[in-house]
MARKEMAR-854287 format. One record per residue (C-alpha): residue number from 1; residue in one letter; x, y, z. Coordinates in nm, 4 decimals. Example, Ala and Ser with C-alpha at 12.3 -4.5 7.8 and 13.67 -1.06 7.14 Angstrom:
residues 2
   filum   lumpa         px         py         pz
       1       A     1.2300    -0.4500     0.7800
       2       S     1.3670    -0.1060     0.7140
end
This chain:
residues 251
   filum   lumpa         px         py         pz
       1       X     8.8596     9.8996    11.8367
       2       X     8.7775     9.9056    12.2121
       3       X     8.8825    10.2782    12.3065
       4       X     8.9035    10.2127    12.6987
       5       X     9.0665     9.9863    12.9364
       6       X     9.3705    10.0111    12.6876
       7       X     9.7303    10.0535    12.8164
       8       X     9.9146    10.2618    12.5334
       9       X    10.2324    10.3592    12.4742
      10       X    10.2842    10.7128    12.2855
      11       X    10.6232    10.8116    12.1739
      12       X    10.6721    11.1443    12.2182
      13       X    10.3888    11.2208    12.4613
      14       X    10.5090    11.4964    12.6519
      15       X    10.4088    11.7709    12.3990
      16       X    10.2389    11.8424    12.1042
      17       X     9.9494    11.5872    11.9536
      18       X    10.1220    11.3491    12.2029
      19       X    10.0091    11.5124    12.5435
      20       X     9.6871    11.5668    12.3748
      21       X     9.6205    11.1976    12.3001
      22       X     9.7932    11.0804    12.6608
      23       X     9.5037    11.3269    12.7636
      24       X     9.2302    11.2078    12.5949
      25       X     9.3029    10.8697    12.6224
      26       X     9.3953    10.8844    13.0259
      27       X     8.9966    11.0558    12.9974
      28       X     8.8854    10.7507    12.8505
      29       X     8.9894    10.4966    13.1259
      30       X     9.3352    10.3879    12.9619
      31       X     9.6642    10.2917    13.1243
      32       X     9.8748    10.5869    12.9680
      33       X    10.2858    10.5834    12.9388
      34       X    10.4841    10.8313    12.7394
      35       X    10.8430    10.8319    12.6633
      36       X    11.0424    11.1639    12.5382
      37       X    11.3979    11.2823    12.5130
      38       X    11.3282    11.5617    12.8091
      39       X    11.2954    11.4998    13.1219
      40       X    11.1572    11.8042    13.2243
      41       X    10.9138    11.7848    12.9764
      42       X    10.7960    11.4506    13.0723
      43       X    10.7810    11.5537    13.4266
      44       X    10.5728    11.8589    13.3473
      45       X    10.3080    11.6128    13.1742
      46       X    10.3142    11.4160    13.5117
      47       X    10.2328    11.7436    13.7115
      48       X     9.9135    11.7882    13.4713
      49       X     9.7995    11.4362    13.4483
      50       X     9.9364    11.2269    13.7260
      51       X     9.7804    10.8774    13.6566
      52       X    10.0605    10.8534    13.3333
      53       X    10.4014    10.6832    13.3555
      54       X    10.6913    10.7678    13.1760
      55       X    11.0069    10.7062    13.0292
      56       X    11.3085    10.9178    12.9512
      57       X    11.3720    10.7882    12.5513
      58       X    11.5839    10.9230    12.2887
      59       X    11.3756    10.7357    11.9736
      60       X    11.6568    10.8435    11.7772
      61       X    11.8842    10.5655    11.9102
      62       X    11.8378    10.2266    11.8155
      63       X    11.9723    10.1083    12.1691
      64       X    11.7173    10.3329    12.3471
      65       X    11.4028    10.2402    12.1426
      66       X    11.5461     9.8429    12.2647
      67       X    11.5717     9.9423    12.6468
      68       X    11.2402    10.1238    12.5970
      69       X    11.0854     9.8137    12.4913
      70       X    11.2370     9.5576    12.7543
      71       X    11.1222     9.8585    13.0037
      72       X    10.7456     9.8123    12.9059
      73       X    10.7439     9.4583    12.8492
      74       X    10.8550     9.4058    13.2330
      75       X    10.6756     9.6847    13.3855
      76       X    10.2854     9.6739    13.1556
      77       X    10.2625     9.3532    13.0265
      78       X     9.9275     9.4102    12.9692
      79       X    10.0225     9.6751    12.7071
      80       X     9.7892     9.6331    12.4092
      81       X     9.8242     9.9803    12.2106
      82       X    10.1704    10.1062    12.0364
      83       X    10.1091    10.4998    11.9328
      84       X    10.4062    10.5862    11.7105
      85       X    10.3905    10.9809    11.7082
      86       X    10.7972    11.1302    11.8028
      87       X    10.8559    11.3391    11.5252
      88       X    11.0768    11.6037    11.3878
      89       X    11.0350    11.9002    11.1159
      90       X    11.3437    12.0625    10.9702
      91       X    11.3848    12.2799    10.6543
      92       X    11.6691    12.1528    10.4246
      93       X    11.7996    12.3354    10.1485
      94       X    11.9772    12.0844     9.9356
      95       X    12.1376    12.3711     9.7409
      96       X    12.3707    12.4152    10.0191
      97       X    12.4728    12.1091    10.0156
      98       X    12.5189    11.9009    10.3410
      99       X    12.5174    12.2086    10.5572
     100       X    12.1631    12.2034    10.7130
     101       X    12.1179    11.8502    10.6349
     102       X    12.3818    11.7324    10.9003
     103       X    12.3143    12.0284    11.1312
     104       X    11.9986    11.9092    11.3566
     105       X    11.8168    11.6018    11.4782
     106       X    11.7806    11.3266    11.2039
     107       X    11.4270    11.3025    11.0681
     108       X    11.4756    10.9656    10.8948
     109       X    11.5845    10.7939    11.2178
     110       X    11.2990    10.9586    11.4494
     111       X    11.0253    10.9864    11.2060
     112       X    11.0318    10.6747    10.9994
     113       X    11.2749    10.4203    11.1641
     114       X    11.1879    10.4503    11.4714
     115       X    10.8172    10.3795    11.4170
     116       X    10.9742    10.0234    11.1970
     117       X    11.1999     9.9550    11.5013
     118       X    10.9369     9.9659    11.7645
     119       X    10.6868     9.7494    11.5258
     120       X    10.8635     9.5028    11.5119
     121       X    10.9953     9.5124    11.8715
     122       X    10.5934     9.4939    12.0014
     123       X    10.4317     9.3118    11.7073
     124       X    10.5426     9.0007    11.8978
     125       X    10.4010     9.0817    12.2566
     126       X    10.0930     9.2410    12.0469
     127       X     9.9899     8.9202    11.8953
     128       X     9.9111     8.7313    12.2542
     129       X     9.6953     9.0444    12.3573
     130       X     9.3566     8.9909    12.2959
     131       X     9.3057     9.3249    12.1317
     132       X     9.5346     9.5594    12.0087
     133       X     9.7022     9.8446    11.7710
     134       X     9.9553    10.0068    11.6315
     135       X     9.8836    10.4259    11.5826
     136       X    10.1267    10.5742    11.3160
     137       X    10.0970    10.9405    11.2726
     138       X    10.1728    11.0431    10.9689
     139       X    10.0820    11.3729    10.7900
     140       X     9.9167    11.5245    10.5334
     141       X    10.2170    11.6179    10.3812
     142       X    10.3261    11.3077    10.3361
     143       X    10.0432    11.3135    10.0520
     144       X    10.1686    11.6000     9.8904
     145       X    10.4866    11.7651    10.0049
     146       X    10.5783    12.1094    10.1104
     147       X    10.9381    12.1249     9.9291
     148       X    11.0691    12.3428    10.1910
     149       X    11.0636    12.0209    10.3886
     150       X    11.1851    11.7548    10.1628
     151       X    11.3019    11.4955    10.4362
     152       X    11.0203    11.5543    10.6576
     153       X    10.7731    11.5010    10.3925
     154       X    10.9464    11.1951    10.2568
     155       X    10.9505    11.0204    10.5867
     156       X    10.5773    11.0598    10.6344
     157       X    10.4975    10.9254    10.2739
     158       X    10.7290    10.6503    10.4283
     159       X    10.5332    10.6340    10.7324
     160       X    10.1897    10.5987    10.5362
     161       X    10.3157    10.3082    10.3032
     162       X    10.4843    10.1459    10.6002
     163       X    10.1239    10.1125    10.7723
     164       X     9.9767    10.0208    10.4722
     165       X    10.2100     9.7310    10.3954
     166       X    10.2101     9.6363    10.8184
     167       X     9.8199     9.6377    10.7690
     168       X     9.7908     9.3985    10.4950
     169       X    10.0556     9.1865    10.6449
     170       X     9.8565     9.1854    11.0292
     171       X     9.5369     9.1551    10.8491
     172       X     9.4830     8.7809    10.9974
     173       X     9.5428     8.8617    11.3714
     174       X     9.3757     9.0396    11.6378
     175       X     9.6486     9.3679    11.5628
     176       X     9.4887     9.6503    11.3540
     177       X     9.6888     9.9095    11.2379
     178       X     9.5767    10.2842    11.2236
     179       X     9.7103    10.5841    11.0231
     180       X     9.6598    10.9355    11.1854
     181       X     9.7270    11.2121    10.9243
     182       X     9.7023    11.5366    11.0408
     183       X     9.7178    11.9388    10.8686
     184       X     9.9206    12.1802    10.9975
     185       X     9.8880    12.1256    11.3938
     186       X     9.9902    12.4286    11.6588
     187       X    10.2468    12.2518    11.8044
     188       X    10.6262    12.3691    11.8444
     189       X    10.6877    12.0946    11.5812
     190       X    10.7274    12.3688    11.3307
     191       X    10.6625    12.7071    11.5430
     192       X    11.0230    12.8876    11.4739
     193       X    11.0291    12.8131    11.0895
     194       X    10.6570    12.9135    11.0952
     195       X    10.7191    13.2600    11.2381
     196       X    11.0613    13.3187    11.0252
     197       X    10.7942    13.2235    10.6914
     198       X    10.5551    13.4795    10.8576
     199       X    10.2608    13.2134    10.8329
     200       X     9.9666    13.3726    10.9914
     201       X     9.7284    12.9953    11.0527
     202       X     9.9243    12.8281    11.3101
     203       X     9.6937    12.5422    11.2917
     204       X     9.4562    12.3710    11.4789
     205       X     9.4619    12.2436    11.8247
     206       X     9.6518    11.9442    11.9196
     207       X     9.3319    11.8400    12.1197
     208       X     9.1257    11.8241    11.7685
     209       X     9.3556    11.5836    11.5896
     210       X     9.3408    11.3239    11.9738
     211       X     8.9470    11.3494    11.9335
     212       X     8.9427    11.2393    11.5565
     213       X     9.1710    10.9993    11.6969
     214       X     8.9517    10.8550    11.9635
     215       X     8.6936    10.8386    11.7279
     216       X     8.8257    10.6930    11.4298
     217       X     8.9708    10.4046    11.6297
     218       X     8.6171    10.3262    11.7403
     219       X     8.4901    10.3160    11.4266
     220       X     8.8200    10.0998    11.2789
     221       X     8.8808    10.4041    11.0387
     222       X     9.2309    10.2608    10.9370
     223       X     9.2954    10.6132    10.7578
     224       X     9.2152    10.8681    11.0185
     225       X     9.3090    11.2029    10.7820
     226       X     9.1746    11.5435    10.9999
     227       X     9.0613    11.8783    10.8722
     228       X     9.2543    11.9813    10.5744
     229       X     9.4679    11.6900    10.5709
     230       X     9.1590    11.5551    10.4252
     231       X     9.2328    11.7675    10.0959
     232       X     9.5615    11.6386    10.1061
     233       X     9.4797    11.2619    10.0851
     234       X     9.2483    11.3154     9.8442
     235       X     9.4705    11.5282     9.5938
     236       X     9.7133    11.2215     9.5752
     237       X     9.4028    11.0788     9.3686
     238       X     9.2749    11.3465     9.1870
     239       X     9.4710    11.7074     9.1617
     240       X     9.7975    11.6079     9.2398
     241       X    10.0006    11.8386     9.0624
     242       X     9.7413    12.1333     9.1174
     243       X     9.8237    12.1319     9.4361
     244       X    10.1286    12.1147     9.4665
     245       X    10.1919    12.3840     9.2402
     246       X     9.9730    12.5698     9.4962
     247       X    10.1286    12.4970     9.8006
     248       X    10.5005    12.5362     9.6645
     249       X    10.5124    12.8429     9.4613
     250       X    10.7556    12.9401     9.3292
     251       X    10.9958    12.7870     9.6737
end
């Protein structure tokens, strides 16, 4: 995969592993435009990097992620590269019932449908591009949970089987679809519940999970799994249990 003279799309590019890959990618010679919920937050990323565009986008609503489309269609038609990153992380304790379940942003719709949604929105326009992508970032826990985070991890093991299937289904056109899979990343993803656990490693840098990015996509690694994510994928084939047992405790 050509990795510049793209023009991408991240979801949920104003912080986190988004900014990082608008960043690196915007390095590379790409056409960058980032959508997020927060304005402010989207206009901060323009002060740092002023080539990118953006778009004020709640992925959570299926009307939005439609307007968000018809948006880039008619203002980069040239777009080529869909990077699926908006996320949320949320502990649940199902013993309580519905109570934290209902009370906070709803992983399922931002973490796994809106990923489908936008798919199959682009998939379309993607097709009469002479190259192109779809990025899903997943996560190593997706692999093998952390049961703390039930619905978090289950929409990433969604996310992974999701490009999987989209792969084998694209595997005749000129669309290639890549699977990002990152550790534990020092983002403010999960920085409150880390600090409540007491969890000393905060992670690594966004900036190393957009460089294993950039080069897995050059080298059409489909599976792009960083650092200990790694591990992670590899358990799911060998140690399962073992490690899960590990990571979970007695949670």
């Amino acid at each position: 995969m050509k990795t510049t003279d793209n023009t991408i799309l991240i979801t949920g590019g104003a912080t986190g592993i988004g900014m990082a890959l608008a960043e690196v990618f915007s390095r590379e010679g790409n056409r960058v435009i980032i959508c997020g919920r927060r304005k402010e937050k989207l206009l901060a990323a323009k002060g740092k990097f002023p080539k990118i565009q953006f778009k004020v986008c709640d992925v959570a609503e299926p009307g939005e992620r439609q307007v968000l489309f018809e948006w880039v269609i008619a203002n980069f038609p040239d777009l080529n590269i869909l990077v699926n990153n908006a996320g949320i992380q949320r502990q649940i304790d199902f013993l309580k019932g519905t109570k934290e379940l209902l009370n906070g942003g709803d992983e399922i719709q931002i973490n796994f449908s809106a990923p489908v949604q936008l798919s199959a929105l682009f998939i379309p326009h993607l097709l009469k591009q002479e190259e192109a992508a779809i990025v899903n970032v997943s996560s190593g826990l997706g692999f093998i949970p952390l049961t703390i985070m039930p619905v978090y991890c289950a929409t990433k093991a969604a996310i992974h089987s999701f490009s999987w299937s989209l792969r084998h289904q694209l595997r005749k056109t000129r669309v290639k679809v890549f699977e990002v899979i990152p550790p534990t990343v020092d983002t403010e993803l999960d920085r409150g519940m880390r600090e409540r656990r007491r969890q000393e490693h905060r992670g690594i840098p966004p900036a190393e999970v957009a460089e294993a990015t950039l080069a897995g996509l050059a080298k059409d690694e489909y599976e792009i799994a960083v650092g200990q994510a790694q591990g992670l994928r590899t358990g799911t084939r060998q140690e399962a249990e073992q490690i899960f047992q590990r990571m979970n405790g007695n949670r």
